[in-house]
Backbone bond lengths (Angstrom), bond angles and torsions (degrees), N, CA, C in turn:
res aa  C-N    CA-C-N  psi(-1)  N-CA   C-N-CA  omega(-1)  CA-C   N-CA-C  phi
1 X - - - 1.450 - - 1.516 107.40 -
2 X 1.343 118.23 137.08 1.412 119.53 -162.69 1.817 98.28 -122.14
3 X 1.431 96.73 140.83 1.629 107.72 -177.17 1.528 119.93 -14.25
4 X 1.703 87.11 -63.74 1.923 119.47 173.76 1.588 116.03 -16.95
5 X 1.926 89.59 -62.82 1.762 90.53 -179.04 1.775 123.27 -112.91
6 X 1.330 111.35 12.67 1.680 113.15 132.16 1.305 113.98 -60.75
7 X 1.452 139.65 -60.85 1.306 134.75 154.57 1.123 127.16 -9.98
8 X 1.233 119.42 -68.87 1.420 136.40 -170.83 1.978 107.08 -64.16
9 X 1.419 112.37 -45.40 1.129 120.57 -167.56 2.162 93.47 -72.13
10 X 1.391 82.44 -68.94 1.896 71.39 -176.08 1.460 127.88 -45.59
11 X 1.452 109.08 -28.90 1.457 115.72 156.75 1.416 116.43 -35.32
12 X 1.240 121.45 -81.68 1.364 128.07 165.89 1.375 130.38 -22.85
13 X 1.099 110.99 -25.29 1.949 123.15 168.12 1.528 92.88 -48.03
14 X 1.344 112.79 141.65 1.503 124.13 -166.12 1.890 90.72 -105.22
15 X 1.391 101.52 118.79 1.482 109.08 -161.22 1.867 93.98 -95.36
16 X 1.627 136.83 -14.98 1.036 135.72 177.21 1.575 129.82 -20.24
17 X 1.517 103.89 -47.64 1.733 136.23 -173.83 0.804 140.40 153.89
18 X 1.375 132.18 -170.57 1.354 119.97 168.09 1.801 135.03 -79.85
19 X 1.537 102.22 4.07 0.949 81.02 -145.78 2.174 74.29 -130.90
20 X 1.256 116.70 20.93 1.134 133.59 175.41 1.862 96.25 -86.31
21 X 1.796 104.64 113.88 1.148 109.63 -179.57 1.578 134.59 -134.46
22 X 1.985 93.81 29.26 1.384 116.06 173.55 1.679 107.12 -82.66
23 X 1.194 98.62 141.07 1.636 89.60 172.78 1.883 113.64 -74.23
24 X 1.560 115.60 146.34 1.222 127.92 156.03 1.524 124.70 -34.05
25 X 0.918 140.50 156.87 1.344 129.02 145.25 1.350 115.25 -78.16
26 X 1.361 105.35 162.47 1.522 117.96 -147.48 1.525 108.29 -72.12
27 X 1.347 160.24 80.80 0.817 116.92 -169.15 1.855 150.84 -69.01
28 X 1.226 121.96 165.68 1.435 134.18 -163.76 0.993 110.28 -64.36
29 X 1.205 133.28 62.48 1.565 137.91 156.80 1.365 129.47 -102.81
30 X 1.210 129.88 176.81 1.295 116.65 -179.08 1.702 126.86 -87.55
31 X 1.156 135.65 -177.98 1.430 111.37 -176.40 1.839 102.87 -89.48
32 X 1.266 136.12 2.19 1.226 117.63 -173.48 1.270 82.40 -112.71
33 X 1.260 146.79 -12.58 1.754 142.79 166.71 2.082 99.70 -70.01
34 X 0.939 110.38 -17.69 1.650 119.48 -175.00 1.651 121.36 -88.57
35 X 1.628 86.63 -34.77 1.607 105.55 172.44 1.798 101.58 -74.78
36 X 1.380 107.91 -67.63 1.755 123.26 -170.84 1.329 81.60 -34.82
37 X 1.799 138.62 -102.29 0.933 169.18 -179.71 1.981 101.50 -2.12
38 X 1.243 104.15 -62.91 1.484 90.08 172.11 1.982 96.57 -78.33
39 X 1.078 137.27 -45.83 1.548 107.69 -171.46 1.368 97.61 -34.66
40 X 1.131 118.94 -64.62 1.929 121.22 -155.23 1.650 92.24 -56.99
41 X 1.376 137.14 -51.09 1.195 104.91 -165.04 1.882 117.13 -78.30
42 X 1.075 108.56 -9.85 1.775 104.33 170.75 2.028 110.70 -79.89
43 X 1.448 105.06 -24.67 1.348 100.01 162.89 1.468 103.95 -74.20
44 X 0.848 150.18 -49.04 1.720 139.39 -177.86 1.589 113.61 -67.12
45 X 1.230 111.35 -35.79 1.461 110.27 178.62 2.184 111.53 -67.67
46 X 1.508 92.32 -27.83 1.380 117.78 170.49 1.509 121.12 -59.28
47 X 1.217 103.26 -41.54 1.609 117.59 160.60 1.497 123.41 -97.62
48 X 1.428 91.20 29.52 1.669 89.12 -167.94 1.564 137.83 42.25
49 X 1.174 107.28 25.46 1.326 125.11 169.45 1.705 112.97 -75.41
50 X 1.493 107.49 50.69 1.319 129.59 -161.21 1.802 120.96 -49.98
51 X 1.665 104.85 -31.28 1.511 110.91 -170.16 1.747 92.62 -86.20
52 X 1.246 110.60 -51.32 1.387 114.04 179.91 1.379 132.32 -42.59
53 X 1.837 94.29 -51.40 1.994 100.95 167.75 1.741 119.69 -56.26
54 X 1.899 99.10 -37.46 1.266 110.54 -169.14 1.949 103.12 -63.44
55 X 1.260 119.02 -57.60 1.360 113.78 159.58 1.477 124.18 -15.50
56 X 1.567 104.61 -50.35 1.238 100.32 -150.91 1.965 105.00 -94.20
57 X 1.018 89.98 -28.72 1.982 106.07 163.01 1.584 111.66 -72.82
58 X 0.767 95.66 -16.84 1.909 79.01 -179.15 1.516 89.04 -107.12
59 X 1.075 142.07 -57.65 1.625 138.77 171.75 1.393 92.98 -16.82
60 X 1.271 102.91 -72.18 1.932 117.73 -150.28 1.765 98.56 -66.02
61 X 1.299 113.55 -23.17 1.202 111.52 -173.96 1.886 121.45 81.83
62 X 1.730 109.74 31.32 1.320 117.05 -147.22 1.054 81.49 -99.89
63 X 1.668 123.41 132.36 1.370 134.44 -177.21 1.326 118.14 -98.95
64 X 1.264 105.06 -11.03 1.787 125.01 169.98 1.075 113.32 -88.09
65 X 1.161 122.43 -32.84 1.607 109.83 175.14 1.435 127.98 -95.38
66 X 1.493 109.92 -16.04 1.551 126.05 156.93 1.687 119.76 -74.12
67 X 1.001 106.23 -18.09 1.262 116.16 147.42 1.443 134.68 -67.70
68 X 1.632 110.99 -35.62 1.133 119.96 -166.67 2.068 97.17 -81.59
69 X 1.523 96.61 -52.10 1.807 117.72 159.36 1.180 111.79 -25.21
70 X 1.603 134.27 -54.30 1.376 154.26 -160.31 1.342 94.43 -69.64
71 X 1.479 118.71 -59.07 1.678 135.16 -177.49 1.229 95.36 -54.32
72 X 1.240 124.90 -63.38 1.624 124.46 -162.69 1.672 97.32 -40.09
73 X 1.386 93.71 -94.80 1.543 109.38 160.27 1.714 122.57 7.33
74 X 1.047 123.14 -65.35 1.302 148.31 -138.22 1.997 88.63 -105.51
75 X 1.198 109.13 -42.89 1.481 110.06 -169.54 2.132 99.75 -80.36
76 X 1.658 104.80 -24.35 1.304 102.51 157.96 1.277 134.55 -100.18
77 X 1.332 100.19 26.87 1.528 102.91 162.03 1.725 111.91 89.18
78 X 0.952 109.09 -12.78 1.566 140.16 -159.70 1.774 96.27 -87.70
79 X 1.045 120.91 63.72 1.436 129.22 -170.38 1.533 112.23 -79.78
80 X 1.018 124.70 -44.71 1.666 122.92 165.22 1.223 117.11 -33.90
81 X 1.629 115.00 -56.82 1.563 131.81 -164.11 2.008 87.77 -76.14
82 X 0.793 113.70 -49.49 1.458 106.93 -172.95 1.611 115.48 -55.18
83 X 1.586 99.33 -48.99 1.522 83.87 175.95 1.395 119.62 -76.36
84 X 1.370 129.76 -21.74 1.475 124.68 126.11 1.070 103.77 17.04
85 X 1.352 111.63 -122.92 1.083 136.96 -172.64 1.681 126.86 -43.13
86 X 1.020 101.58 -16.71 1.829 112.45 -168.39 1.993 94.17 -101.79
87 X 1.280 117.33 -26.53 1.397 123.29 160.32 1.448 107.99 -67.30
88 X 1.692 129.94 -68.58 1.479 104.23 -174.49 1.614 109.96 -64.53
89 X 1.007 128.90 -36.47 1.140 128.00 -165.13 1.841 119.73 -16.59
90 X 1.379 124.27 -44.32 1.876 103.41 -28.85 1.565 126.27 -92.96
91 X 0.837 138.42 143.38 1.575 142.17 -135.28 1.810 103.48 -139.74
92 X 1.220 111.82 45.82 2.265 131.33 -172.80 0.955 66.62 -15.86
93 X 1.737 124.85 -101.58 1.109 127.08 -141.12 1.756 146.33 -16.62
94 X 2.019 81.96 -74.64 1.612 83.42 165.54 1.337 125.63 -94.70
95 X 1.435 127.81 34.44 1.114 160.98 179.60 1.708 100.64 -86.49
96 X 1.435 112.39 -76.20 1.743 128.16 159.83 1.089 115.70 -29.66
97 X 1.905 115.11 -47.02 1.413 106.90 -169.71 1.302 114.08 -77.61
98 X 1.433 127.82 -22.46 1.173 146.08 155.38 1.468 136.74 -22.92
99 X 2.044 90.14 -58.54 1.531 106.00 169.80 0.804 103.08 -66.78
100 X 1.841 132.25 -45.97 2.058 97.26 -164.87 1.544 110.81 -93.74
101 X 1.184 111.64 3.32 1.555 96.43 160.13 1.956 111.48 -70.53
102 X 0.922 106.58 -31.95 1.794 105.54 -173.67 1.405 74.86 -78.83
103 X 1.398 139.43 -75.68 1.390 121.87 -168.25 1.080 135.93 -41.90
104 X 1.581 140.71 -18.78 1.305 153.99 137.30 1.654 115.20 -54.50
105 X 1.157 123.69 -51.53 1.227 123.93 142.85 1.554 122.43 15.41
106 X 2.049 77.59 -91.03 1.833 112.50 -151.91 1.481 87.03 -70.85
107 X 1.630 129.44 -9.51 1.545 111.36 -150.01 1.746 76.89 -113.43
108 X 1.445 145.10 -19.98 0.948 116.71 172.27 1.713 123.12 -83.11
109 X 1.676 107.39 -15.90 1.460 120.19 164.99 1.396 124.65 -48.85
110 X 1.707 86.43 -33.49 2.170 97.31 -178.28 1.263 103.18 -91.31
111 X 1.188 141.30 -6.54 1.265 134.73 -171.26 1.863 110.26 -102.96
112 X 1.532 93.33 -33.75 1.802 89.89 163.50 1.758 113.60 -73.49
């Protein structure tokens, strides 16, 4: 994998916000630049190099490891970022479970 198209892929990270939860288009790399590219991001996610792996899974479009992100997320309580992630993934399921936790949430926010 050559500088050029790590470049190209992190480019593609959708810089809008956080809370932007259409997927990117894929970017134009090759398929053994797609493989390299997710190895490196499960070694960083491995070291908890958490913003970096996440870059590199949603670029690549890796539905296993935004899933795995979602878990992270989700095991810290951090439920927004999870369904994040459990939406591009995309992962319905724990996506749903997602909403009614923020929905239990928002309903104990209105009640204080």
């Amino acid at each position: 994998m050559n500088k050029s198209d790590t470049d190209k892929v992190l480019r593609s990270m959708p810089s809008e916000g956080f809370l932007k939860v259409t997927r990117p288009p894929a970017p134009d790399v090759s398929p053994e630049t797609k493989v390299q590219l997710i190895r490196k991001g499960k070694q960083l996610f491995n070291r908890c190099e958490i913003e970096q792996a996440k870059k590199i899974f949603v670029a690549t479009r890796y539905s296993d490891g935004m899933i795995r992100l979602g878990d992270l997320y989700a095991g810290q309580k951090d439920y927004l970022s999870a369904f994040q992630m459990y939406k591009l993934a995309p992962a319905p399921d724990r996506a749903e479970a997602m909403i009614q936790k923020l929905t239990a949430v928002l309903k104990n926010w209105l009640k204080e």
